[in-house]
N, C-alpha and C positions, 0 to 999 in steps of 0.2 A: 769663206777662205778658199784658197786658189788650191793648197796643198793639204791633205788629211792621210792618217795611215791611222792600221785599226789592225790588230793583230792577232788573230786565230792559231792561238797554239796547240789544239786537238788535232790541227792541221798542219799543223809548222808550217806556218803563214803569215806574210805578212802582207798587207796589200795596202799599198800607196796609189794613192791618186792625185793628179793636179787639172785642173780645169780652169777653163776661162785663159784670164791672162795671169803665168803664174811667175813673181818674179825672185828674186834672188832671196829675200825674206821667207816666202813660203818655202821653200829650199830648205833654208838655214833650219826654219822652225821643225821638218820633220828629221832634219840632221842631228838636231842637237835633242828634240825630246824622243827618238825612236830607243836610244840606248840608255836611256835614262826609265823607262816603264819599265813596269813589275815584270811582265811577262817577255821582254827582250830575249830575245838568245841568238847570239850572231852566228848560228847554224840554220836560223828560218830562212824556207824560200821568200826570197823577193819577187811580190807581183808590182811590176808598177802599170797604171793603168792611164794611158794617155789618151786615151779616145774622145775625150771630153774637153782638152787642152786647144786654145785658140790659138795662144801666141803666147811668148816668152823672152824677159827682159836675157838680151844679151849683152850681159855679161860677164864676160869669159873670161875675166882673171878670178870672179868670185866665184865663180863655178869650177876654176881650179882647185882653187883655196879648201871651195867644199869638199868635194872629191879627195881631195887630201885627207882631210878628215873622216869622212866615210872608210878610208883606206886602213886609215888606224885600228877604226873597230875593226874589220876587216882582217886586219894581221890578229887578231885575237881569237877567230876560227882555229879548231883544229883538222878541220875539214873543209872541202869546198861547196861555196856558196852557190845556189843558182840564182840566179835575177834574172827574171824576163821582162821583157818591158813590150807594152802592147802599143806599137805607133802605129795606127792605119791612113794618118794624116800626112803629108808635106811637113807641117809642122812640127808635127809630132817625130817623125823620122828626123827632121835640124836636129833637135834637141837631143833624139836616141843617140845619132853619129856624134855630137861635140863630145857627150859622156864615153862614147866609147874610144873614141880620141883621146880624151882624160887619161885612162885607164892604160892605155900605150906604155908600155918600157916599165909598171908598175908590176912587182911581183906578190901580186896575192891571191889568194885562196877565190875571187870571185868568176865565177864562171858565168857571161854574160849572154842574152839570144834576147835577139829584138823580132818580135813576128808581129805582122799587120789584122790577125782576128784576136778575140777572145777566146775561142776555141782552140787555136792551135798551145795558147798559151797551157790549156785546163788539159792536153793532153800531153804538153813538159810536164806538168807538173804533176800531172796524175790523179786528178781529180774532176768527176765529171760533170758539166757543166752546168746541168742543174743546181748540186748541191753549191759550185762554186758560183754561178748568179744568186742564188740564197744569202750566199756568206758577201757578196758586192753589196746586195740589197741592207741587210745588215751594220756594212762598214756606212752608205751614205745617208743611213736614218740614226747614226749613233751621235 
């Protein structure tokens, strides 16, 4: 599967990943079952982790639609969210800008930063890198 997310709440964490070729399905699927698990809580950081991501069906009305959806939970914070999302690629960067383009004239609690290491991402978030390749290693053998 092209999209996985695996969620560490000792860490208020949530780390998604998309790889290969990830298309509007695998979207949907972490859209739809990330707010639906046990351990959900629309105050976790968002790691999303694209380094592995080859290419990506574009389309961009569905990737609106989602984003819409993601917004809702979104409006259900009572504080704001961080999402970082880790693009080191061309590709990975398309895909970072359409979502951030998404999110334009949207009023909600998501606080967005796209940075090109893993490491910059582990020092937003505040946890250091060891333990958070630990918790990667973890999310892609589960």
């Amino acid at each position: 599967m092209a999209g996985l997310f695996r969620i560490f709440p000792e860490h208020n964490l949530v780390y998604v990943r998309y790889s290969g070729m990830a298309t509007i399905a695998d979207y949907m699927t972490v859209v739809r079952d990330y707010p639906r698990h046990p351990d959900y809580d629309p105050h976790r950081i968002n790691l999303i982790d694209l380094r592995f991501l080859e290419d990506f069906e574009r389309d961009y009305a569905g990737v609106l639609k989602l984003q819409a959806k993601t917004a809702e939970y979104a409006l259900t914070a009572r504080a704001d969210i961080l999402s970082i999302t880790v693009a080191p690629s061309p590709v990975a960067q398309e895909v970072s800008k359409l979502i951030m383009r998404s999110w334009e004239g949207l009023d909600t609690p998501v606080v967005r930063r796209i940075v090109p290491t893993m490491e910059e991402a582990s020092t937003l978030i505040g946890i250091d890198m060891e333990t958070l390749d630990g918790l990667i290693r973890q999310a892609v053998q589960a």
